[in-house]
C-alpha positions in Angstrom: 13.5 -9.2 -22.2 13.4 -6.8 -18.9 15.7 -7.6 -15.9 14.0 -8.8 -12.7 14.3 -5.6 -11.2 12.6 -3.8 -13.9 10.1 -6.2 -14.0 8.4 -6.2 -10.9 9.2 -2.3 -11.0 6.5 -2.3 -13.4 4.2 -4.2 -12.2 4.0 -1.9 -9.0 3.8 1.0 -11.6 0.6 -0.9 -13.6 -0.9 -1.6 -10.1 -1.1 1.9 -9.4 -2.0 3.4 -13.1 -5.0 1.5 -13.2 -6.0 1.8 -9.4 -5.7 5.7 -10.4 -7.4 5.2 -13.9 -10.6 4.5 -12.4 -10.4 6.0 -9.0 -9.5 9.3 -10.8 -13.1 9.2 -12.3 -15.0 8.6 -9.2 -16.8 11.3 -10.0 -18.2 9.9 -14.0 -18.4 6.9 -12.0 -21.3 8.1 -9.6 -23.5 9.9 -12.0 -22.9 6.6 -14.1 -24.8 4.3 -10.9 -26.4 7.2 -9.6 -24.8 7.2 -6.2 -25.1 9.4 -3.7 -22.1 10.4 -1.1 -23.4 7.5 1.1 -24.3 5.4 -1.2 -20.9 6.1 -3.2 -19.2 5.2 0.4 -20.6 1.7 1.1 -20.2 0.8 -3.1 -16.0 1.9 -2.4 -16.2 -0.7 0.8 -16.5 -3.2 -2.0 -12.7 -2.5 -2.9 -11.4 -2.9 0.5 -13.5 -5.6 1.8 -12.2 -7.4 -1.2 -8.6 -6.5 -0.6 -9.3 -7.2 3.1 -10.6 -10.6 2.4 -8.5 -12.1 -0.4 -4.8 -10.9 1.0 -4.5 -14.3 3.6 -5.8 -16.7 0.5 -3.5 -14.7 -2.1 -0.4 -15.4 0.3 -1.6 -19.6 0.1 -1.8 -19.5 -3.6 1.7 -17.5 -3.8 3.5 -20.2 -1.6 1.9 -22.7 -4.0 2.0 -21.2 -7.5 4.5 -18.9 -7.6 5.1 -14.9 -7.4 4.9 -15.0 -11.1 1.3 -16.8 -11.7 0.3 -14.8 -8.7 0.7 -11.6 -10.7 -0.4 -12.7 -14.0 -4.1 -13.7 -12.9 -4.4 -10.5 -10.1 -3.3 -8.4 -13.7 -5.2 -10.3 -16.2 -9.0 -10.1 -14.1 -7.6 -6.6 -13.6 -7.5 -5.9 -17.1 -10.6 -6.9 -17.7 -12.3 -5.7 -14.5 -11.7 -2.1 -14.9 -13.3 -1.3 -18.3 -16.4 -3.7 -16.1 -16.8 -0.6 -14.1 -18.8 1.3 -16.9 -21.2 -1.7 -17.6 -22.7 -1.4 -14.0 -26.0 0.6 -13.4 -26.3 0.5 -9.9 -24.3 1.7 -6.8 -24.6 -2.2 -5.9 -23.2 -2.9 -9.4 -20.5 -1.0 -8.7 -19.8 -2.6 -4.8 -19.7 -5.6 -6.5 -17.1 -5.1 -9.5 -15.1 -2.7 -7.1 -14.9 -6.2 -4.7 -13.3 -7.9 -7.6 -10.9 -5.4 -8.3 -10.1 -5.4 -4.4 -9.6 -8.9 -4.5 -6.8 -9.1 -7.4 -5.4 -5.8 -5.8 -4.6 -8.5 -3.0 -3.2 -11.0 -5.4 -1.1 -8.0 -7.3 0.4 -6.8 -3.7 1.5 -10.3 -2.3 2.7 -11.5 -5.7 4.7 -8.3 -6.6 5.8 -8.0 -2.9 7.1 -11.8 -2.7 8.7 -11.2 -6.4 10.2 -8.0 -5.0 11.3 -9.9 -1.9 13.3 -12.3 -4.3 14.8 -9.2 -6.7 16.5 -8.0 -3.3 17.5 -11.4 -1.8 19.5 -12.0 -4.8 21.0 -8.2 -5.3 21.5 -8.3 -1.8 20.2 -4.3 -2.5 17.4 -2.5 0.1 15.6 -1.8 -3.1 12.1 -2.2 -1.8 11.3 1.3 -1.5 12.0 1.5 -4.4 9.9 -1.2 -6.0 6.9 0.9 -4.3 7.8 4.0 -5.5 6.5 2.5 -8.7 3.0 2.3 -7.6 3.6 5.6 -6.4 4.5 6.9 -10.5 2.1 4.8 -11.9 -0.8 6.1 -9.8 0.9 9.8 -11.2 0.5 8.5 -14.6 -3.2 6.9 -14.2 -4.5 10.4 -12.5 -3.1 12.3 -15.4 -4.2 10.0 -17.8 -7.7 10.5 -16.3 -7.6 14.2 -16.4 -6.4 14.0 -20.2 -9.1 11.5 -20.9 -11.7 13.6 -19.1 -10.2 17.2 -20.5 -10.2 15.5 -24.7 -14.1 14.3 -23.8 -13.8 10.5 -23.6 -16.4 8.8 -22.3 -15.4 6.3 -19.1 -15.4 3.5 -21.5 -12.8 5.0 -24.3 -10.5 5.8 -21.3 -10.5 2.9 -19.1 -10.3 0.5 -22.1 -7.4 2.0 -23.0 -5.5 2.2 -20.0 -6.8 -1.6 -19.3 -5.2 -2.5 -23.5 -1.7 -0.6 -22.5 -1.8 -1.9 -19.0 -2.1 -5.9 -20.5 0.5 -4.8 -23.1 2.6 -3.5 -20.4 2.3 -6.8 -18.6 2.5 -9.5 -21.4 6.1 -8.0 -22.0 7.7 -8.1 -18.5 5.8 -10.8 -17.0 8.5 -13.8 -17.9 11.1 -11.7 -16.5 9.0 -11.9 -12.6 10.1 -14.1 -10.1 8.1 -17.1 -10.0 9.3 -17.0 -5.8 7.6 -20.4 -5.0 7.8 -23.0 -2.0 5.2 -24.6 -0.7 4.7 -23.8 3.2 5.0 -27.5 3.9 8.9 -27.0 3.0 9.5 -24.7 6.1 12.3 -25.9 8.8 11.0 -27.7 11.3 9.6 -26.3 14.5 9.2 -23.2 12.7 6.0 -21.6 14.6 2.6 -20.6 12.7 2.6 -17.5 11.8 -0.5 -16.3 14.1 1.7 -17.3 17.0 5.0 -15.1 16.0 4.9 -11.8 17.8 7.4 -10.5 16.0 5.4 -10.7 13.1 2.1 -9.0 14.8 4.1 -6.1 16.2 4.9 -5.7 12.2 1.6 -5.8 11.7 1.0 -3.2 14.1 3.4 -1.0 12.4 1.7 -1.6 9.3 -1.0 -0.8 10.7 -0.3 2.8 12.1 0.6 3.9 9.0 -1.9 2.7 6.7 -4.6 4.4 9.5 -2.7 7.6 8.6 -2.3 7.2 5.1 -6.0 6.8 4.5 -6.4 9.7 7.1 -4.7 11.6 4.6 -5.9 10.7 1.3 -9.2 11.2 2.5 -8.9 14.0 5.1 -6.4 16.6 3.9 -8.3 18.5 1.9 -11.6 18.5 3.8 -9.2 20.0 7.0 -7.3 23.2 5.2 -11.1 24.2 3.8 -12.8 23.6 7.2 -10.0 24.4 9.7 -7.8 26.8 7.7 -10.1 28.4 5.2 -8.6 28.0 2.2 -10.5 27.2 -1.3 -10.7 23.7 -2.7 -8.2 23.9 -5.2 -5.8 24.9 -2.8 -6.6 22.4 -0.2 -6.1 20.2 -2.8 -2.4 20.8 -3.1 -1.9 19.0 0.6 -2.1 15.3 -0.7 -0.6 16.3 -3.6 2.6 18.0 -1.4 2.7 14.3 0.8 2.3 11.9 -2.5 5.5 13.4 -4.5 7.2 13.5 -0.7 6.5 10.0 -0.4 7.3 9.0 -3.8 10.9 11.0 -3.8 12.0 9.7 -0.6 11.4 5.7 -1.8 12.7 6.4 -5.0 16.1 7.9 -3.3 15.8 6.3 -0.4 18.0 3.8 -0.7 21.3 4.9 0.7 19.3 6.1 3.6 18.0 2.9 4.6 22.1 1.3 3.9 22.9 4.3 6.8 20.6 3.5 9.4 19.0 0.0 8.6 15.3 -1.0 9.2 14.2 -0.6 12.4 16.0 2.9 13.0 14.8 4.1 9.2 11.2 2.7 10.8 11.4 4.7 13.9 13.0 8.2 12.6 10.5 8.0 9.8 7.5 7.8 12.3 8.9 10.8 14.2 9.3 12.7 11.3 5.7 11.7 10.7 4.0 12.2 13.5 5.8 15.4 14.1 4.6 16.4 10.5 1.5 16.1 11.8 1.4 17.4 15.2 2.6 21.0 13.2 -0.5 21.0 11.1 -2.7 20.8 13.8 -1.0 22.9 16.2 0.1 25.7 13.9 -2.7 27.1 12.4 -0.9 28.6 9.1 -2.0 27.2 5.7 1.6 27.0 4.3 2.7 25.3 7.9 0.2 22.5 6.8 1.8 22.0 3.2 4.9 21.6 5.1 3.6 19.5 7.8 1.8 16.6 5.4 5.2 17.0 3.4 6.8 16.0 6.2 4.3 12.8 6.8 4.6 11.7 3.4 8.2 11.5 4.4 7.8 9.6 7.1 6.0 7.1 6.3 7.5 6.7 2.4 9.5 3.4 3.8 7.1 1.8 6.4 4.8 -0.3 4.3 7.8 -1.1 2.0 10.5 -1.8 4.7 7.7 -3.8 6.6 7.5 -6.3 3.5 11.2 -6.6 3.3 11.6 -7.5 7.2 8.2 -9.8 6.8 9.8 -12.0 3.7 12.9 -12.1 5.7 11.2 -13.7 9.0 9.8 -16.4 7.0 13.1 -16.7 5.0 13.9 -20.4 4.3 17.8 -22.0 4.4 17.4 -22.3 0.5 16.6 -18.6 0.0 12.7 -18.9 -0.8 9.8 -18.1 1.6 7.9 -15.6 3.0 5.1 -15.6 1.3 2.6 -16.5 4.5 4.4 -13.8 6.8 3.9 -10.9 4.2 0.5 -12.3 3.2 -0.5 -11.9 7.2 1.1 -8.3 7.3 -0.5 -7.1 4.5 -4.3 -8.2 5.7 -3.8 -6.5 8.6 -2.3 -3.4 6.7 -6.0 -3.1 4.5 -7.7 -3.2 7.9 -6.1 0.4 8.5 -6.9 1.7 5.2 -10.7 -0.1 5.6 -11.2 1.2 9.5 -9.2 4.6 9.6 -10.8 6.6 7.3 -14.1 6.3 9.2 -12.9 6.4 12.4 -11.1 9.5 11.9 -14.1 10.7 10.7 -16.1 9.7 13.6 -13.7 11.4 16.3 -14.0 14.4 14.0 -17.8 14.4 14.0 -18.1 14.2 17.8 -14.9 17.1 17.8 -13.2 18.7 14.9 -10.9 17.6 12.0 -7.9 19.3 14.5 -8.7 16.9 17.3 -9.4 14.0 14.9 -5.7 14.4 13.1 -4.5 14.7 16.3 -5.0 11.7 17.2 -3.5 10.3 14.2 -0.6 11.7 15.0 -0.4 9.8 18.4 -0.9 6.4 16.3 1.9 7.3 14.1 4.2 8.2 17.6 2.8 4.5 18.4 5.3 3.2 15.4 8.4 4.2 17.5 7.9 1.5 20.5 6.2 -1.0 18.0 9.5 -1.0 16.2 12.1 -1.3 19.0 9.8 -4.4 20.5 10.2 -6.1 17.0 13.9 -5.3 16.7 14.0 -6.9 20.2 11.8 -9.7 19.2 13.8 -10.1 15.8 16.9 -10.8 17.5 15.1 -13.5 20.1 14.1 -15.2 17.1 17.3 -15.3 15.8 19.0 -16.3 18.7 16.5 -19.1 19.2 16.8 -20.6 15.6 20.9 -20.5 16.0 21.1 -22.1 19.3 18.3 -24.7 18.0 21.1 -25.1 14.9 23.7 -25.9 17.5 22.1 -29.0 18.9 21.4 -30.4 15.6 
C-alpha cells in the first residue's frame, strides 16, 4: 500500500488528468452539442457555478465524514461523470453534466486539501506545494493523453472512458492510504469565532482571490494577447500558457526548501512581486520573447499562493488534538472559484471597452494587491495567536 504522502499526491495528479481529459477536447465537445462560442461559454459556467456552489457544503461533509470519504465520492461521480459528457446533445446537456463535475471538483479540492493538510501536520514538511504540483502533472498527462487520443482517431467516448477506467483504477489502489482528517466542527475550543467573522481568514481569501483572477486571466487570455497585441501566429501564442504552467509546476514541485528559507507570508509576498512584475513586462515591453519571459515569471509567482493559502487556512482552524481545518479551507476555497468564475469575464470586459494591454494591466495591479493582503494577515495571524495564548493563561 502507498504512503500517505503518495497518496494524496495522486489524487491531486487524477484531479487534474481528468479535468484535462475532457477540457483538452473542448473542441469534439462543441461540435458534439452544437455550441457556439457563446453558447459554449454559458454551458462551461456549469463547471464553475458548480465548483462555486458545492465548496462551503463539501468543507461540512469533510468535518463530518472524513478527508478520505470526501475524496472517494468527489472521484467515484467523477469517474462516471466524465465519459457522461459524450451522452449530452445539447449545449444545456452539457451545462448540466459540466455542473456535476464542478461540484465533485469541490469535493476532490477540500478533501485532498484537508488530507494534504494532515500528510504535513504529521511530517511536520511544507510539502503542500508540492501536493499541487500533482494537479499540475496530471493536467500534463490528461492534455497529452487528449492529443494522443485525438491524433490515433478515438472518438470522445473511447478516450474519456479510458482515462475515467485508469483514473478509478488509480484511485481504488491509493484511496486506503488517504487521511480520513475528520472532527466534527462541534469539537472546536471554545470561544473559537465563526469563521465568517475571522478576518484573518477573509484577507486569505482575498489573497486567494488575486491570484485565481490572474490565473484564469491567463489561461484564458495569453494567447488571445501575443496574436492581437504582439502579432504572432496561434501556435506560437500558444507557447505563453504553456511557458507559465511548467513555471508553475517546477517551482511547487522544488519549492520546498524555498518556502523552509523564507516561510509563508514572505514566500506569499515575494511570489506576488515576482508576479505582478512578470506581468507589468508583458505589457509594457512590447517584444514577443519579453512576454514568454514575463508569464514565466507569473507562473512563478503565483506557483505557492493557492497552495500556501490552504496550508495557513488548515492551520487557523487547527484544533489542540491536531485535526481541523476543514471549515476555514472550505471558506478560502469558495472564495478562490469566485476568481476563476468572475475574472475571466471581467478581464474581458475592461479589454473590450480598451485593449488586452490595458486589461492585463490591471491584473497586474490585483496581483501587487497580494503584497499588503499578506502583511495584514501576518499581522492578524499573530493577534490571533496572541489572543488564544493569553485566553490559555486564565484557564
Amino acid at each position: 500500500m502507498p504512503t500517505p504522502r503518495l497518496a494524496v499526491f495522486a489524487v491531486f495528479l487524477f484531479n487534474g488528468a481528468l479535468f484535462l481529459s475532457w477540457a483538452a477536447r473542448m473542441p469534439a465537445l462543441a461540435a458534439q452539442v452544437g455550441a457556439t462560442e457563446a453558447t459554449l461559454g454559458l454551458a462551461l459556467l456549469g463547471a464553475s457555478l458548480g465548483l462555486a456552489l458545492t465548496a462551503p457544503f463539501a468543507a461540512r461533509a469533510c468535518a463530518r465524514v472524513g478527508a478520505r470519504s470526501l475524496v472517494l465520492a468527489g472521484s467515484a461521480i467523477t469517474v462516471v461523470g466524465v465519459p457522461a459528457l459524450t451522452l449530452a446533445t445539447s449545449p444545456l446537456q452539457l451545462g448540466l453534466t459540466l455542473f456535476v463535475l464542478g461540484s465533485c471538483g469541490a469535493m476532490l479540492d477540500v478533501g485532498m486539501n484537508v488530507a494534504a493538510v494532515a500528510v504535513t501536520r504529521a511530517l511536520d514538511r511544507p510539502l503542500m506545494p508540492q501536493f499541487h504540483s500533482g494537479f499540475s502533472v496530471g493536467g500534463l498527462i490528461g492534455s497529452l493523453g487528449a492529443a494522443a487520443a485525438a491524433g490515433a482517431g478515438w472518438d470522445l467516448t473511447r478516450h474519456l472512458l479510458t482515462a475515467a477506467v485508469v483514473g478509478a483504477l488509480a484511485i481504488v489502489w491509493v484511496i486506503r492510504a488517504v487521511p480520513g482528517a475528520t472532527g466534527d466542527t462541534a469539537d472546536a475550543p471554545a470561544g473559537d469565532r465563526p469563521v465568517l467573522k475571522r478576518p484573518l481568514l477573509w484577507l486569505l481569501a482575498l489573497i486567494t482571490l488575486c491570484s485565481a483572477i490572474a490565473e484564469g486571466a491567463t489561461a484564458d487570455w495569453s494567447a488571445l494577447f501575443f496574436v492581437d497585441q504582439r502579432g504572432v501566429g496561434e501556435s506560437a501564442a500558444a507557447a505563453a500558457y504553456v511557458g507559465f504552467s511548467i513555471a508553475m509546476a517546477v517551482a511547487r514541485l522544488f519549492g520546498e526548501p524555498v518556502q523552509r528559507r523564507l516561510g509563508p507570508y514572505r514566500l506569499l509576498a515575494s511570489g506576488a512581486v515576482v508576479a505582478a512584475a512578470g506581468l507589468a513586462l508583458v505589457v509594457l515591453v512590447p517584444l514577443p520573447a519579453t512576454g514568454y519571459v514575463g508569464f514565466g515569471l507569473v507562473g512563478l509567482g503565483l506557483a505557492f499562493a493557492f497552495p500556501v493559502i490552504m496550508d495557513l487556512a488548515g492551520d487557523a482552524g487547527r484544533r489542540d488534538d491536531g485535526t481541523g481545518g476543514e471549515r476555514e479551507i472550505g471558506m478560502v476555497t469558495t472564495v478562490a472559484y469566485t476568481g476563476f468564475l468572475v475574472g475571466p469575464p471581467l478581464v474581458g470586459g475592461i479589454a473590450h471597452a480598451s485593449n488586452l494591454s490595458v486589461s492585463l494591466g490591471f491584473v497586474a495591479v490585483v496581483i501587487a494587491m497580494m503584497v499588503p493582503a499578506v502583511w495584514l494577515a501576518r499581522r492578524s495571524r499573530a493577534r490571533e495567536v496572541t489572543r488564544r495564548a493569553v485566553g490559555s493563561a486564565r484557564l
